[in-house]
Structures are given as structure tokens and as C-alpha cells.
C-alpha positions as CSV (number, residue, x, y, z in Angstrom):
1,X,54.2,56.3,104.7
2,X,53.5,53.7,102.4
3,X,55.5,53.4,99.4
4,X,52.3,52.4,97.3
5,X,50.7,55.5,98.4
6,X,53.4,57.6,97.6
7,X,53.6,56.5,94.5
8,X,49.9,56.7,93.8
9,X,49.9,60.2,95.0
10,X,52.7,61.5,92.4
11,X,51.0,59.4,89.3
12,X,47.6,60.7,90.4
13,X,49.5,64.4,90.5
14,X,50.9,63.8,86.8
15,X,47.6,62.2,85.3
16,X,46.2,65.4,86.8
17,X,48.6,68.0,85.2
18,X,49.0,66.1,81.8
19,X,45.4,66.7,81.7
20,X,44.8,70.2,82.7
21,X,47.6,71.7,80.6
22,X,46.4,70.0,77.7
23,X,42.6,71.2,78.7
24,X,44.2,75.0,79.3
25,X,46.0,75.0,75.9
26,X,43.2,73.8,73.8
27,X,41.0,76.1,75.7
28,X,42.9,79.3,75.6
29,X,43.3,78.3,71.7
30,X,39.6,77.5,71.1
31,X,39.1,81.0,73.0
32,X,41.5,82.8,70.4
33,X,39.1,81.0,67.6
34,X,41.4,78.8,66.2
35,X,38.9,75.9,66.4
36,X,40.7,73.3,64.1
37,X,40.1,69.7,64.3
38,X,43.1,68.8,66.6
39,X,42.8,71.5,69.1
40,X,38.7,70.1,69.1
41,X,40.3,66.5,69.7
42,X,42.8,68.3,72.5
43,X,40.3,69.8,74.0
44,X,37.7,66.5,74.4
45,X,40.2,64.3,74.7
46,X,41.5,66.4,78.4
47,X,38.0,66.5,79.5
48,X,37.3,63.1,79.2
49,X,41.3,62.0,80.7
50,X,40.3,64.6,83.5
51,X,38.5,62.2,86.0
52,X,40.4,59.4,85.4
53,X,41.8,59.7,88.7
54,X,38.7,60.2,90.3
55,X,36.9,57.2,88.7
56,X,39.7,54.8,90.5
57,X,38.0,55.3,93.1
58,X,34.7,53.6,91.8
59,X,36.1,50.8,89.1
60,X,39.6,50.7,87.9
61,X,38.7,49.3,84.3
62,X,36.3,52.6,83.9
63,X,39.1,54.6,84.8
64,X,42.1,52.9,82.7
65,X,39.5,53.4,79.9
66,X,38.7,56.5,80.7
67,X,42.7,57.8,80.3
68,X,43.2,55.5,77.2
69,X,40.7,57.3,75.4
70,X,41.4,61.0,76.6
71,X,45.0,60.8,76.3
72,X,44.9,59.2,72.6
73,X,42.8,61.6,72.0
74,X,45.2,64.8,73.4
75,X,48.1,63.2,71.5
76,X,46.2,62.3,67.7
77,X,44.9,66.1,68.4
78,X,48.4,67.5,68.8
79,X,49.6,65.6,65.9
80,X,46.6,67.3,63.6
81,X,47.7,70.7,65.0
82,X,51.3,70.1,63.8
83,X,50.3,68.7,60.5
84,X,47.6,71.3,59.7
85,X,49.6,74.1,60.8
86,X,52.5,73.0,59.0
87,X,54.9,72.9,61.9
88,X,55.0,69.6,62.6
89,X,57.8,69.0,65.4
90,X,58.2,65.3,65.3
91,X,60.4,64.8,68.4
92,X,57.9,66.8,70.3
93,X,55.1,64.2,69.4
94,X,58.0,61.6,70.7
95,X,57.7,63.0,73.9
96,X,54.4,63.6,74.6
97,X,53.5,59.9,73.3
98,X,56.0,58.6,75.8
99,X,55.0,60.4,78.6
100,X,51.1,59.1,78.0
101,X,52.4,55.7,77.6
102,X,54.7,55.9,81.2
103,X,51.6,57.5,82.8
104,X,49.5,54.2,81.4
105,X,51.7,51.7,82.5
106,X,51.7,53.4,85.6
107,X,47.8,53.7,86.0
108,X,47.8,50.3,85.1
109,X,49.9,49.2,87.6
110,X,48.0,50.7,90.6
């Protein structure tokens, strides 16, 4: 197989999950009726990083958008939780920032 592809495949698999857990978390807490601000922002910001993958397929620049916006979105939304809730866990924030910003260079490589 191509290395391209393969490489494509497990980005596309990570874009995916990134999205999905985030989506899941902020749903199951919207669903408890914790509906702050950040787990609003979590929530939107999931749904719209959901299809980047998808929207390669039709124009690249829609789709790089498409992730900038839902994954700022998924991160600025955690960051409200943590500051709201009082629990802020900065090294956490760390983490997830990084791997949105590895998962963008990578997107914007393909």
C-alpha cells in the first residue's frame, strides 16, 4: 500500500475519534443538565470538527476550516469547564492543545 494512504487513513481515524469523544462527553454532560458555556462550546465545536474528514473529499480549504474552527472550539470549551468548575488541570489543556495542533499540521499536510 501506499505510504500516503496509510498515513491518511490513521489521521482521518484520529480526526474522527478526537471528535467523537469530545461530542460523547459534552453530550452525556449536557444530558446530565450540566449545560455550562464550555461543555455548549464542546459540544458545537465536535459537531462542526465531525465532517472535516468528509469535506476533504469535496475542497481541502473547507475542510482545514472546518477542523480549525471545531477543534478551537472543543479546546476554549474544555478550558471554560476547568475554569468554571474550579478544577482547572493545566497540563491537561497542554495535552489536548498539542494533540489538535499535531492533528492540524497533519490535515494540513494531506
Amino acid at each position: 500500500m501506499d505510504f500516503v494512504f496509510i498515513l491518511f487513513f490513521i489521521l482521518s481515524f484520529f480526526i474522527v475519534t478526537f471528535a467523537l469523544l469530545h461530542l460523547l462527553a459534552a453530550g452525556a454532560a449536557l444530558l446530565k443538565g450540566d449545560k455550562t458555556t464550555g461543555n455548549i462550546l464542546i459540544f458545537v465545536g465536535a459537531l462542526i470538527a465531525l465532517p472535516a474528514i468528509p469535506l476533504l473529499a469535496i475542497d481541502p480549504r473547507i475542510s482545514f476550516v472546518t477542523w480549525i474552527v471545531g477543534a478551537t472550539l472543543c479546546c476554549v470549551g474544555a478550558y471554560m469547564n476547568g475554569k468554571e468548575k474550579g478544577n482547572n488541570n493545566t497540563m491537561h489543556h497542554v495535552i489536548r492543545i498539542t494533540i489538535a495542533i499535531l492533528l492540524t499540521i497533519g490535515l494540513a499536510l494531506v
